[in-house]
N, C-alpha and C positions, 0 to 999 in steps of 0.2 A: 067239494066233497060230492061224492058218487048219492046218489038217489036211493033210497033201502033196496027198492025192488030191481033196481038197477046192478045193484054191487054184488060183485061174485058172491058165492055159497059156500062155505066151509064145514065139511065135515072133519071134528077135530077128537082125535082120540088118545087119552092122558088115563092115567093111574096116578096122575098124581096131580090133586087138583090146585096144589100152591104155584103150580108153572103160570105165568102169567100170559102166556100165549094165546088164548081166547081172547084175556081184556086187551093184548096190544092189536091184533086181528080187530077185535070189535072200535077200538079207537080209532083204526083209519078208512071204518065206513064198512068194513067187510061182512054179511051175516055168517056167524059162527052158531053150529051147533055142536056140545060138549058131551062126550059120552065117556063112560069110564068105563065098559066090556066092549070086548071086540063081539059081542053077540047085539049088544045094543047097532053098533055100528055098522052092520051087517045087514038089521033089518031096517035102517033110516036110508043105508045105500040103497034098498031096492027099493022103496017107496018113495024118495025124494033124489031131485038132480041136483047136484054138487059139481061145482066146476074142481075141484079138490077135495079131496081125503086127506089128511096131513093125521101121520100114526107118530105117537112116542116110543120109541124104543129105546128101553133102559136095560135091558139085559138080555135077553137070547132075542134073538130077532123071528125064530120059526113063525113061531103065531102070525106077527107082522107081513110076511114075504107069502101065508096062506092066504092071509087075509085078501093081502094085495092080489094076487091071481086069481080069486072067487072074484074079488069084486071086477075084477076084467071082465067076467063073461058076463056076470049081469046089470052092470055100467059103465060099461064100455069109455062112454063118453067122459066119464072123470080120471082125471089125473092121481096120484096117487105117489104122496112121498113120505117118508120117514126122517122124522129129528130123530137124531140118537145121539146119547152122551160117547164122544170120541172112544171110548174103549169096548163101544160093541162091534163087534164082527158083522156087515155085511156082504154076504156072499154077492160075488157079479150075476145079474140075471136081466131078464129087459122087463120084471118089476121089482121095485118101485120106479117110478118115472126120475125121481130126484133124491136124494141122500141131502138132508141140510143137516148141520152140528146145532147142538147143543150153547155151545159157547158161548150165551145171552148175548149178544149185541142185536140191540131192537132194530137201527137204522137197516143193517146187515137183514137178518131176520126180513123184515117187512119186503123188502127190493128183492129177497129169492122169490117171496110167496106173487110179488108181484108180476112177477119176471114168469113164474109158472102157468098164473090163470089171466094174462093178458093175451087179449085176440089176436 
């Protein structure tokens, strides 16, 4: 297992905090931080580096896809994807970096996010 100071940095944004996606993130060494507004999220991206931003999208994705293109310009350096439960609509754009589903499989799950913030 990865070093604390070592292992990627997650910024994780949920509205709903029974998803267990922080504790399987934090179980394979990851540091996760949890926020429930995209206002919170916003002001951690400009203050702190994140090798990823990972957003929940459970129903219109606007705020999400805002989200995602503010935080290009002023962090460039992070990645930025959306889980979204299979029935939202994301429009094609060159943000978000990655589209993962919803469809809880952990093994699955862990190997995108792995596959995302590996060098």
């Amino acid at each position: 297992m990865k070093q604390k100071n070592d292992s990627p940095k997650i910024l994780l944004f949920t509205r709903q905090p029974e998803l267990m996606h922080g504790e399987l993130l934090r179980s394979q060494g990851f540091q996760v931080d949890v926020v429930r507004t995209l206002a919170e999220a916003s002001s951690l991206i400009q203050s702190r580096r994140y090798q990823l931003a990972l957003l929940t999208v459970n129903e219109n994705s606007k705020d999400a896809l805002e989200f995602c293109e503010e935080s290009k310009k002023t962090a460039p350096q992070t990645l930025v994807a959306l889980l979204r439960s299979g029935r939202v609509h994301i429009p094609k754009s060159e943000c978000p970096d990655d589209v993962l589903e919803t469809d809880f499989n952990p093994a699955k799950f862990i190997r995108q996010v792995n596959d995302l913030v590996a060098p």
